[in-house]
DOZA-767016 format. One record per atom (N, C-alpha, C): x, y, z. Coordinates in pm, whole numbers, padded with zeros to 5 digits, always signed. Example, Ala and Ser with C-alpha at 12.3 -4.5 7.8 and 13.67 -1.06 7.14 Angstrom:
BEGIN
+01319-00569+00780+01230-00450+00780+01320-00330+00780+01285-00225+00708+01367-00106+00714+01290+00003+00787
//
This chain:
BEGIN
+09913+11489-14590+09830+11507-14470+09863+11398-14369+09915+11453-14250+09925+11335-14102+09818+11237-14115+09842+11087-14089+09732+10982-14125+09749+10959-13935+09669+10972-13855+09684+10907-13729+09610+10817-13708+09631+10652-13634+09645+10526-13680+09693+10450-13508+09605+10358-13458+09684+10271-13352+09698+10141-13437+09801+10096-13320+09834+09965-13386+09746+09892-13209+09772+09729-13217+09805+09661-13087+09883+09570-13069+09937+09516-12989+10043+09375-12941+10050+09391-12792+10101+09264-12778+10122+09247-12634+10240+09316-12558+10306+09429-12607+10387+09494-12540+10381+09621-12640+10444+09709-12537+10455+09855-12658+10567+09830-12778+10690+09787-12720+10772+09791-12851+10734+09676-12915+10627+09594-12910+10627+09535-13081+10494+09640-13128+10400+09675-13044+10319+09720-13088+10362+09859-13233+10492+09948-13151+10551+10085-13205+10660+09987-13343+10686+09874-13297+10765+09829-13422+10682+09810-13514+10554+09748-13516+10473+09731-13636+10404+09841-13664+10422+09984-13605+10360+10078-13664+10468+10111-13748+10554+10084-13742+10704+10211-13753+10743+10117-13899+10694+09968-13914+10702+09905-14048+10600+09938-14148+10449+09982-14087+10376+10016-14129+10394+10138-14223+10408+10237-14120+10404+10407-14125+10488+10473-14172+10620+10393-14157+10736+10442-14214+10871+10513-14074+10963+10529-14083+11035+10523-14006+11045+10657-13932+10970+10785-14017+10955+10888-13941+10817+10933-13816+10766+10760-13845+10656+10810-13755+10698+10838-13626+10566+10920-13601+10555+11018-13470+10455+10890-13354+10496+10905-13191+10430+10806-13129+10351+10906-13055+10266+10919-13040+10160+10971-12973+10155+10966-12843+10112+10843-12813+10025+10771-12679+10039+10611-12700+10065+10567-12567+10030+10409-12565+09964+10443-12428+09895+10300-12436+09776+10264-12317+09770+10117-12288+09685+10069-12208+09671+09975-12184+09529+09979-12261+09497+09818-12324+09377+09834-12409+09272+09834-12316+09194+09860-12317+08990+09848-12293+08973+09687-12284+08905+09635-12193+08889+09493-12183+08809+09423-12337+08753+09510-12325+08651+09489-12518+08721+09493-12632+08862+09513-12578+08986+09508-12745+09074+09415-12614+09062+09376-12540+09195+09293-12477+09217+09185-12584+09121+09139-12672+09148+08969-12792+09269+09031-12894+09274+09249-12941+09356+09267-13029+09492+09268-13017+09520+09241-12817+09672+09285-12758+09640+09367-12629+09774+09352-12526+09751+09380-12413+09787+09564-12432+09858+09626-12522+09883+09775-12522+09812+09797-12662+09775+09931-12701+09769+10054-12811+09843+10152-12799+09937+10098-12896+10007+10267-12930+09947+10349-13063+09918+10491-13032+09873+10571-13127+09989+10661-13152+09961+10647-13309+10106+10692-13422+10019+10774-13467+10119+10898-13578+10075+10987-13639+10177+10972-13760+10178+10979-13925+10295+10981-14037+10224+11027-14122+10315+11043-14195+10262+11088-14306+10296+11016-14462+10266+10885-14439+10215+10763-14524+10148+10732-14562+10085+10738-14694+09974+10724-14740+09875+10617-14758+09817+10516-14700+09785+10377-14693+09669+10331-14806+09689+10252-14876+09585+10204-14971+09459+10142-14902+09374+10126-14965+09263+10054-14901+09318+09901-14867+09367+09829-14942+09424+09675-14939+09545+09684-14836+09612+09788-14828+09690+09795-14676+09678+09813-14614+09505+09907-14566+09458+09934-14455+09418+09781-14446+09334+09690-14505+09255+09575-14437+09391+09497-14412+09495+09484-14490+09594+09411-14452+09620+09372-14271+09655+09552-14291+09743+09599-14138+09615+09592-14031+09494+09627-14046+09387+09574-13932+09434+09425-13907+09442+09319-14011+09455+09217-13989+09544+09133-13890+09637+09204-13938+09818+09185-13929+09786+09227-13749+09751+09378-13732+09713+09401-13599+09595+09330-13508+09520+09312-13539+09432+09278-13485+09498+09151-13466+09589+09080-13512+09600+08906-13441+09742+08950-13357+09729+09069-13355+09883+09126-13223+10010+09050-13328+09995+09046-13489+10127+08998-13602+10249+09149-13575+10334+09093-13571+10404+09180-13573+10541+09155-13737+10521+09082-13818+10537+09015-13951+10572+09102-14060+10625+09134-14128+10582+09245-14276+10525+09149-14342+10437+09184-14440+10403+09097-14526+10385+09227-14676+10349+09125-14765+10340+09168-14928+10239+09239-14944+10199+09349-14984+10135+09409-15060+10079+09337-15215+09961+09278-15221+09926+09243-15336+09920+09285-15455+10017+09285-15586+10035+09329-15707+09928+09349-15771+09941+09478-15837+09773+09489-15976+09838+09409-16091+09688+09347-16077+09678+09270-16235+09740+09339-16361+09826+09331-16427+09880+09365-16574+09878+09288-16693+09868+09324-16782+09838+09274-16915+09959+09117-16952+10056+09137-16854+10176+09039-16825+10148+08961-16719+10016+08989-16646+10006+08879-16470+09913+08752-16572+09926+08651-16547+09853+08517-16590+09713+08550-16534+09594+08428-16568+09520+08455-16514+09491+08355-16393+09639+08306-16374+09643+08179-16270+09695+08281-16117+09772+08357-16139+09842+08494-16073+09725+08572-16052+09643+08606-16128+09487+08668-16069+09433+08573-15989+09406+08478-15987+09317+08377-15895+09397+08374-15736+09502+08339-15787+09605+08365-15690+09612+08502-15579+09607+08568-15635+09591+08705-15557+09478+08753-15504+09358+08710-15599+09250+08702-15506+09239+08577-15390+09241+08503-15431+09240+08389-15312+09338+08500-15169+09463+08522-15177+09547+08646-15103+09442+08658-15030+09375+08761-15142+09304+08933-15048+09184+08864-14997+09122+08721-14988+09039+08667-14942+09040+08621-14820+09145+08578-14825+09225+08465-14679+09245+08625-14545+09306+08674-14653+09346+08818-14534+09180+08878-14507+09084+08874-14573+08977+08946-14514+08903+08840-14455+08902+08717-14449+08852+08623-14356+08903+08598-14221+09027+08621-14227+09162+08635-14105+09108+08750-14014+09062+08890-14085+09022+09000-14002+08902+08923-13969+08762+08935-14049+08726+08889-13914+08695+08774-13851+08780+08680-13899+08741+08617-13750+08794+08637-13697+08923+08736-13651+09016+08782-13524+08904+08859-13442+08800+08923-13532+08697+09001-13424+08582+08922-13403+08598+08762-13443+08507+08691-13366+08509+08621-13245+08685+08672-13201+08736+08598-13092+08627+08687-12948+08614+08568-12876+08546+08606-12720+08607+08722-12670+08497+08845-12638+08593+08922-12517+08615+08881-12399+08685+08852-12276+08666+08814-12176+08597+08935-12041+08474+08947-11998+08405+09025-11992+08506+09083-11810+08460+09186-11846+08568+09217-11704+08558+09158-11589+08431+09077-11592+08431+09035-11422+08492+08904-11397+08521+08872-11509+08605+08688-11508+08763+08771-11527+08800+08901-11540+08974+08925-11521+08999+08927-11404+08948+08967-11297+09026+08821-11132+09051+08737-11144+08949+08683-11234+08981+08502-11189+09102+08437-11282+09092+08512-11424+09124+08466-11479+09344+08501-11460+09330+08597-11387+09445+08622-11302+09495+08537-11196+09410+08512-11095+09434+08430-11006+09441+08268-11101+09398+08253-11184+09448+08080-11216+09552+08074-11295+09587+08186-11330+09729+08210-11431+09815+08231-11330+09832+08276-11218+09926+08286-11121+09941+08159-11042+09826+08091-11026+09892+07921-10915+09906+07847-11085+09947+07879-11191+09993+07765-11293+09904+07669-11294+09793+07723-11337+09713+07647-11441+09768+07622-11568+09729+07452-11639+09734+07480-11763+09692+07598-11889+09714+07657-11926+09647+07768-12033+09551+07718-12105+09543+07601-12146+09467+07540-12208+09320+07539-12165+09373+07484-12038+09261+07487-11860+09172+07591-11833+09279+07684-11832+09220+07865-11839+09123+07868-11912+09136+07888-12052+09054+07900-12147+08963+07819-12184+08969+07710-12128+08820+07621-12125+08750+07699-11994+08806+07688-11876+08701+07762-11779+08657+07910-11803+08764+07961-11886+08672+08092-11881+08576+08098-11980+08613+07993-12095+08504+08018-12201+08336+07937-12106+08372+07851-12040+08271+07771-11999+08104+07879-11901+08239+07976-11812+08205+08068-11717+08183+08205-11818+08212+08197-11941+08153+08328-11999+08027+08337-12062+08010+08209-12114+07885+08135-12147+07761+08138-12075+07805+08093-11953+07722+08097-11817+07664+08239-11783+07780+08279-11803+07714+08475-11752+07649+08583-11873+07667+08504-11987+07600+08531-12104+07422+08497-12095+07439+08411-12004+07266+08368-12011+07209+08421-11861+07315+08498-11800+07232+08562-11671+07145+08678-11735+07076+08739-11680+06972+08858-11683+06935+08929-11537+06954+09010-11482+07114+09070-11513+07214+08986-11470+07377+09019-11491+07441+08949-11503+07486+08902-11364+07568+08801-11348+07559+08728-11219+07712+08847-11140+07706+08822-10991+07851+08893-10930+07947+08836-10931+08034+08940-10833+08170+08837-10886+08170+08671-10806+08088+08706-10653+08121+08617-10580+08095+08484-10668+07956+08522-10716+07853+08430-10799+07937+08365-10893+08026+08415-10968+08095+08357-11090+08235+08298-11032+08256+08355-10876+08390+08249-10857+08295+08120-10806+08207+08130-10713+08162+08008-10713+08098+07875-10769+08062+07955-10939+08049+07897-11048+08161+07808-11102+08290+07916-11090+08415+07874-11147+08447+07737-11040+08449+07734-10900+08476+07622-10827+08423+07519-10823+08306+07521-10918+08234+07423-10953+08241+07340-11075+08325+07417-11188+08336+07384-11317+08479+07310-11262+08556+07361-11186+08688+07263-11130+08616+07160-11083+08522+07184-11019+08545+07021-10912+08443+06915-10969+08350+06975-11067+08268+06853-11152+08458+06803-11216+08525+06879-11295+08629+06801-11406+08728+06698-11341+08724+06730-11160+08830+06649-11081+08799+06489-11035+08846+06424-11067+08803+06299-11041+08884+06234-10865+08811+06181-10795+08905+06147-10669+08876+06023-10660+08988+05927-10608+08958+05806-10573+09077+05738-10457+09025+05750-10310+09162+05713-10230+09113+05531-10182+09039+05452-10276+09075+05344-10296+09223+05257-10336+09292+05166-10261+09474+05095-10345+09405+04966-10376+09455+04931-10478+09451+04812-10544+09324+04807-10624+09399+04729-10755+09244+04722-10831+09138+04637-10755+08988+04681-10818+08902+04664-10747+08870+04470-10783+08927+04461-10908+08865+04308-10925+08974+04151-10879+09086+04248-10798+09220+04184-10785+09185+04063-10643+09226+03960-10627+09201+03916-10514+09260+03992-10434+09386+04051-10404+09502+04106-10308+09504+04249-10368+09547+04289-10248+09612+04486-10325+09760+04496-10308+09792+04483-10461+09920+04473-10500+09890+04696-10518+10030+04796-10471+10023+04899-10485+10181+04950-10549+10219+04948-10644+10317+05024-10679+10310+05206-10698+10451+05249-10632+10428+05435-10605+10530+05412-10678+10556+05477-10818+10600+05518-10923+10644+05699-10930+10736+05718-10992+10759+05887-10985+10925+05906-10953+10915+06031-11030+11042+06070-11055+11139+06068-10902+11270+06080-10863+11326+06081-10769+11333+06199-10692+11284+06198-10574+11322+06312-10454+11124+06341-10505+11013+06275-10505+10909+06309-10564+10816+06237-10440+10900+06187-10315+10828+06162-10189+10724+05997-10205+10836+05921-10240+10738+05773-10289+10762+05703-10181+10892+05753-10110+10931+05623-09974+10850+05680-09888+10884+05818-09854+10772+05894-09747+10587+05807-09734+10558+05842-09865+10423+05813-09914+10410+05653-09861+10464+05553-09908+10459+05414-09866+10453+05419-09721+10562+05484-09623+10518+05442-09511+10420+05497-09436+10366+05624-09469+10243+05686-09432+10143+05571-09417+10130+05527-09581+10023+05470-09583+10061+05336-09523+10129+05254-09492+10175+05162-09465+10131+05175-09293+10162+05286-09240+10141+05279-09075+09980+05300-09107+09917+05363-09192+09780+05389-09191+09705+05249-09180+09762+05143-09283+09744+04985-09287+09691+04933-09175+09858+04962-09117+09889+04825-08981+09802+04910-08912+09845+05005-08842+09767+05103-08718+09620+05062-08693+09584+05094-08828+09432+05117-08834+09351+05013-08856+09363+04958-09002+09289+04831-09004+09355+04678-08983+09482+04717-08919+09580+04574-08887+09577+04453-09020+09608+04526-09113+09591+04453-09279+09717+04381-09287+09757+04239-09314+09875+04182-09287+09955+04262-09430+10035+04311-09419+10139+04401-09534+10274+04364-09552+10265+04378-09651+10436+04335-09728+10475+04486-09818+10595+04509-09736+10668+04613-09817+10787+04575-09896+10779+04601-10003+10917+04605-10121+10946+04694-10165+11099+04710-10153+11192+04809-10229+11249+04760-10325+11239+04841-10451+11311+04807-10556+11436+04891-10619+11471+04963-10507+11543+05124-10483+11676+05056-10493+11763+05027-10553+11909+04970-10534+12002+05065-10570+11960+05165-10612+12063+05330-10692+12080+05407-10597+11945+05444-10484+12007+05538-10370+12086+05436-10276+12187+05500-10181+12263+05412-10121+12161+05411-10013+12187+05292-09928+12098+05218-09805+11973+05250-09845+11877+05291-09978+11778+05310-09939+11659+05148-09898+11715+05048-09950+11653+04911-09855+11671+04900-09728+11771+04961-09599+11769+04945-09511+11685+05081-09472+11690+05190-09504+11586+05270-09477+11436+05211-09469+11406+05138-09591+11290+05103-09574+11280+05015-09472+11360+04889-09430+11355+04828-09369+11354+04832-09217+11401+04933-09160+11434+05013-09083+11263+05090-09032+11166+05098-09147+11021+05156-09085+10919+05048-09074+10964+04951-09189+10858+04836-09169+10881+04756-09042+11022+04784-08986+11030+04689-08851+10942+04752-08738+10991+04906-08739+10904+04975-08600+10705+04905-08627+10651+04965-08767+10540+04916-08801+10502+04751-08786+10610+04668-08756+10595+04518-08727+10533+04488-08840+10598+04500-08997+10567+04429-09127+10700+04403-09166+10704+04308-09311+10755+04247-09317+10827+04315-09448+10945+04339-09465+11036+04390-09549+11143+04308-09680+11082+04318-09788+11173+04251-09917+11249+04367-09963+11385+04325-10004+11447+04358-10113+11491+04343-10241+11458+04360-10393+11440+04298-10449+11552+04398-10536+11625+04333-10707+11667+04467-10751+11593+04413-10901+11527+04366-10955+11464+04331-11109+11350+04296-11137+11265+04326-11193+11130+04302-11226+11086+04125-11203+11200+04071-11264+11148+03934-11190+11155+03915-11054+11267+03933-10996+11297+03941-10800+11144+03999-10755+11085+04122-10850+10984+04143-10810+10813+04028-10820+10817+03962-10879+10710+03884-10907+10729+03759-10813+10837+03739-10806+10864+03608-10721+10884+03697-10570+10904+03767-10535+10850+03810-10413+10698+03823-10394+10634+03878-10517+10491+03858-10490+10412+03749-10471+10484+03647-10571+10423+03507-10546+10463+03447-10414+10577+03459-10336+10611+03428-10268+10528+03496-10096+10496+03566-10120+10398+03631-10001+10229+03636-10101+10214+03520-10136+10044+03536-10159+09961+03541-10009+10029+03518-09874+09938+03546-09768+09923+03657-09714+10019+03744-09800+09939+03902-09754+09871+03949-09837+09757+04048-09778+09655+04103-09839+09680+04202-09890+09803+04300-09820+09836+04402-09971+09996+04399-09934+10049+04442-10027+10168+04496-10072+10191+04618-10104+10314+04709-10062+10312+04830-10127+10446+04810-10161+10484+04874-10313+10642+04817-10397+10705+04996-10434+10777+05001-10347+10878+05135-10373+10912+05158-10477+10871+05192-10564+11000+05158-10703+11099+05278-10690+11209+05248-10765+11276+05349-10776+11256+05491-10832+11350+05560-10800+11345+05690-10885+11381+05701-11045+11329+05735-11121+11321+05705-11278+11328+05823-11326+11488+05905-11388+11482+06025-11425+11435+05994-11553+11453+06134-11645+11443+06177-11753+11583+06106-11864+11700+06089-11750+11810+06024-11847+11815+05831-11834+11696+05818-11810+11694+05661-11745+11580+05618-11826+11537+05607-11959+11449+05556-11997+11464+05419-12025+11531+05353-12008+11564+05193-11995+11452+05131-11860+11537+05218-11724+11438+05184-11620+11273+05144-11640+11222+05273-11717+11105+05235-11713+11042+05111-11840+11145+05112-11950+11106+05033-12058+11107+04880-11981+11194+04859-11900+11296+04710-11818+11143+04749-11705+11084+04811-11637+10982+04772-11550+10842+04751-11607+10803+04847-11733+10697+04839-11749+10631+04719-11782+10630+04575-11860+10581+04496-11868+10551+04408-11733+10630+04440-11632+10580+04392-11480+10430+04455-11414+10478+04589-11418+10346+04691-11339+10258+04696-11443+10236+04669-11543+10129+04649-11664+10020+04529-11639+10101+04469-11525+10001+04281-11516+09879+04400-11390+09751+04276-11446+09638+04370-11402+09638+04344-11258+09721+04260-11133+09705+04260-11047+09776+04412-10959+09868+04493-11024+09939+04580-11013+09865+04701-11029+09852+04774-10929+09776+04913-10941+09928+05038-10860+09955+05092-10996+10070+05196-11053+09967+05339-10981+10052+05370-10903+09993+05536-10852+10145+05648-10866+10113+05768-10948+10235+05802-10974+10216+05884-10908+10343+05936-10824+10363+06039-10730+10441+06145-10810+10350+06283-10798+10416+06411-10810+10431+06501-10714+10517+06595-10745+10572+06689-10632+10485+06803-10684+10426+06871-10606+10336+07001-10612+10422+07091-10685+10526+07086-10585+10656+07225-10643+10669+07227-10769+10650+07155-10846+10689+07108-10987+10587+07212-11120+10668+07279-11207+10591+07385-11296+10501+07275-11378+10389+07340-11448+10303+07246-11509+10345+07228-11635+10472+07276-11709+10561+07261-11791+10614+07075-11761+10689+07134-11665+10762+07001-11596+10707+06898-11586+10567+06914-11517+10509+06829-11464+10410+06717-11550+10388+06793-11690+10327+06726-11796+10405+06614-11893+10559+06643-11871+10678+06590-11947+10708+06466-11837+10709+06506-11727+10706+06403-11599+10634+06256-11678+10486+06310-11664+10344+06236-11655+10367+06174-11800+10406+06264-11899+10450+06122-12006+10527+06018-12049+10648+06055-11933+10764+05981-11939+10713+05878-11886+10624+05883-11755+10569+05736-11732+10495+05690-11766+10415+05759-11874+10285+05685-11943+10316+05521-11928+10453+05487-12001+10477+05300-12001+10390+05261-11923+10400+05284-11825+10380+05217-11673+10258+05213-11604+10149+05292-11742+09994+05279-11713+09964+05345-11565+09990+05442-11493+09955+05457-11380+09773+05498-11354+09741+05483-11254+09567+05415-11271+09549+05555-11144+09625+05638-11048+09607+05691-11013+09710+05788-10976+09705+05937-10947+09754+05993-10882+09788+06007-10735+09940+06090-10692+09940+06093-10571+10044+06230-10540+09974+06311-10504+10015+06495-10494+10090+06502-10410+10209+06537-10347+10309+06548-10225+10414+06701-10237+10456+06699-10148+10550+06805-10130+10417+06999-10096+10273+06931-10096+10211+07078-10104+10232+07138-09996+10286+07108-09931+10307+07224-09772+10459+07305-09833+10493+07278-09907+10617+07332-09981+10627+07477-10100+10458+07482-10160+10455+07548-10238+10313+07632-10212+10278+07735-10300+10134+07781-10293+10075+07777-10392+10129+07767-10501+10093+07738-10665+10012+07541-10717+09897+07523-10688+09873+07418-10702+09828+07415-10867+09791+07527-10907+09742+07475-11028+09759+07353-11143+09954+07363-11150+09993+07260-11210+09894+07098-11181+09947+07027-11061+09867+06974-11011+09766+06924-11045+09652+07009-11017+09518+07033-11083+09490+07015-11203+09591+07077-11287+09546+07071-11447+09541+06919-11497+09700+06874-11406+09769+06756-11442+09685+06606-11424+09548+06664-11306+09459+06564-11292+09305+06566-11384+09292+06725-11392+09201+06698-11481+09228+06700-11638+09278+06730-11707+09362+06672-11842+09396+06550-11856+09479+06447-11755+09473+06320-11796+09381+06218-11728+09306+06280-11697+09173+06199-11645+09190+06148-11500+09303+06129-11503+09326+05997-11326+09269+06021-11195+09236+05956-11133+09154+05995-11029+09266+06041-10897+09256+06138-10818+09383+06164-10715+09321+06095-10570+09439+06026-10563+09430+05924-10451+09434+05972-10283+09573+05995-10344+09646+06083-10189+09681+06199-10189+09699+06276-10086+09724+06400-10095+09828+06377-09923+10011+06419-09962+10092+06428-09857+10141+06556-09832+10168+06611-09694+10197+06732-09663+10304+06724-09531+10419+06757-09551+10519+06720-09460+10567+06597-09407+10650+06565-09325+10731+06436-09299+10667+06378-09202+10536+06449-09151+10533+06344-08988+10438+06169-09039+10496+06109-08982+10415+05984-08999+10293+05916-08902+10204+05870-08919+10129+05890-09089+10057+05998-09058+10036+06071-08989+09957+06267-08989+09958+06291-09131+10071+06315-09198+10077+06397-09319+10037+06343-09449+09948+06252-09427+09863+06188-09562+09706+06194-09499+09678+06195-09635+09539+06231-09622+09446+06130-09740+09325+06099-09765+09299+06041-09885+09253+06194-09966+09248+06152-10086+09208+06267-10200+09026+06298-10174+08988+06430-10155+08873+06451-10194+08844+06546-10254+08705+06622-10275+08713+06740-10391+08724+06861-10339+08684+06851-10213+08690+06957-10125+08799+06998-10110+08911+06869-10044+09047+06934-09985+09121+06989-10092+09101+06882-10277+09184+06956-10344+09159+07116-10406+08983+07151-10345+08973+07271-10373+09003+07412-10279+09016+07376-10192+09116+07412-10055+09275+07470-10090+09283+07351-10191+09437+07425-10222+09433+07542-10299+09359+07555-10413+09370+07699-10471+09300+07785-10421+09267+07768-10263+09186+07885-10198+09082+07916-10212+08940+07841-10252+08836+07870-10276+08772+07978-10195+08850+08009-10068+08843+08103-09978+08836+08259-10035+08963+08251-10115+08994+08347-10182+08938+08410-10279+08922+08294-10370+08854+08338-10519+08662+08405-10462+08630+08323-10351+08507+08398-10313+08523+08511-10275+08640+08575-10189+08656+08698-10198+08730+08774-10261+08710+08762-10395+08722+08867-10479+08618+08950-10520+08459+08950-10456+08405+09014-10463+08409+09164-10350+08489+09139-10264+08474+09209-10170+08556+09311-10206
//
């Protein structure tokens, strides 16, 4: 007699491959679909099979199992006890058929994600959110709409959601530590990641504005002329320009200008094949008069951008500093990258003009970037 039977997975052909291991190789495919939001936890398709395979009870709970976690795996069929199985091989096999019926359900204790959080939860998977990120906000926001009566709208739950971002975001466009006599500022970050840009922004923001006596240092000796570049902006700004190339050159320039009130120190660009650089700087920018702000590029995947952020861990950075966003539309990375490692975001830079294109960090502007505009109208 035809046994007809869906499987699920996140695509049809694994879904039809684990029927077709199941069912046997003459099965018949029916129908595939996209699942029902209330089975989206078993896989994103159902394909419905028809064979004529006879399934035991212990291979039906198996294959729920196997399916229901979207496994696409063969696994063993558990042997009957025989007058030749030990009774260590019985314990054994039950323990098996135990683990596999605890496996089912808690696969059906996983959260559904209720349909009115699949916008959102679309829109933060598309600007590259962490996944991790995702699934804390949506579990946070499913929770929330679990205790409405009746349940809240969509507008209601994106503006919930912009709120669960911006309590986790920390901002701080304070430079220099707070207990330091002087504001010593090192901009740290990978190369072409906008650290010279960033210095003189803030550097004309200095002089311009609060006429703060400033000392700029480059420690850049790998790009060519990049000390006369710098030197070259601190003159128009009427400050005063060091070149230094070693962590000591660097301290004895600092000691050597104790009559300015801040400093900002270029450091170089520090790839991924240069881990010397940062091992040879870090015991300098580690002294507590040194406040490390690491500059990232928006453009940057949150893949990238997390491998970035540990390469400089050495170097203790105490704040963030976001650049290149007039470049991209995907901020999530970003975002994740500040609320996951705690740091507070300082600056926020957007194009080359000086100093226009810096801004200090607040919660507003960084919620601006993923369009809070938007996510409110998804009710519409």
């Amino acid at each position: 007699m035809p046994i007809r039977k869906s499987f699920f997975a996140d695509t049809v052909e694994s879904a039809l491959a684990l029927a077709t291991r199941r069912m046997g190789a003459d099965t018949l495919l029916i129908g595939s679909r996209h699942t029902e939001p209330s089975e989206r936890h078993l896989g994103l398709y159902e394909v419905i099979v028809e064979g004529e395979t006879q399934v035991s009870c212990d291979d039906i709970a198996l294959s729920t199992s196997a399916t229901e976690n979207g496994a696409g795996r063969p696994f063993r069929t558990p042997r009957t006890a025989g007058s030749d199985e030990s009774e260590l091989d019985v314990i054994r096999r039950e323990i098996s058929s135990l683990r596999s019926l605890l496996l089912r359900y808690a696969s059906r204790m996983v959260p559904v994600l209720p349909p009115e959080l699949l916008p959102i939860s679309d829109f933060l998977n598309a600007a590259d959110f962490s996944p991790t990120l995702v699934e804390s906000l949506l579990h946070s926001t499913t929770l929330r709409l679990s205790g409405e009566n009746p349940g809240p709208g969509q507008a209601e739950l994106s503006r919930a959601m912009l709120r669960d971002i911006s309590s986790r975001l920390r901002v701080d466009p304070g430079i220099g530590r707070p207990d330091s006599a002087r504001k010593v500022i090192a901009f740290a970050g990978p190369a072409g990641s906008g650290k010279t840009s960033t210095l003189v922004k803030l550097a004309a923001r200095l002089g311009l504005g609060r006429r703060t006596p400033t000392l700029v240092i480059s420690t850049d000796n790998y790009r060519v002329a990049a000390g006369d570049q710098l030197r070259a902006y601190a003159a128009i700004l009427g400050m005063n320009c060091e070149v230094v190339e070693t962590p000591g050159g660097l301290l004895r320039s600092l000691e050597a200008n104790r009559s300015k009130e801040t400093a900002l120190v270029d450091l170089a660009g520090m790839g991924p094949r240069e881990p010397e650089l940062i091992r040879e700087w870090a015991p300098v920018l580690s002294r507590p008069e040194i406040d490390v702000h690491l500059v990232v590029p928006a453009t940057m995947r949150y893949a990238d951008l997390t491998r970035t952020a540990a390469r400089f861990e050495p170097l203790r950075p105490s704040h963030l500093v976001f650049t290149h966003l007039d470049e991209t539309a995907c901020y999530g990375a970003v975002l994740s990258l500040a609320i996951e490692s705690g740091r507070p975001v300082s600056f926020l830079c957007a194009g080359q003009s000086i100093p226009e294109d810096i801004e200090p960090a607040t919660r507003s502007g960084l919620l601006r970037l993923i369009g809070g505009e938007q996510l409110a109208a998804m009710a519409a």
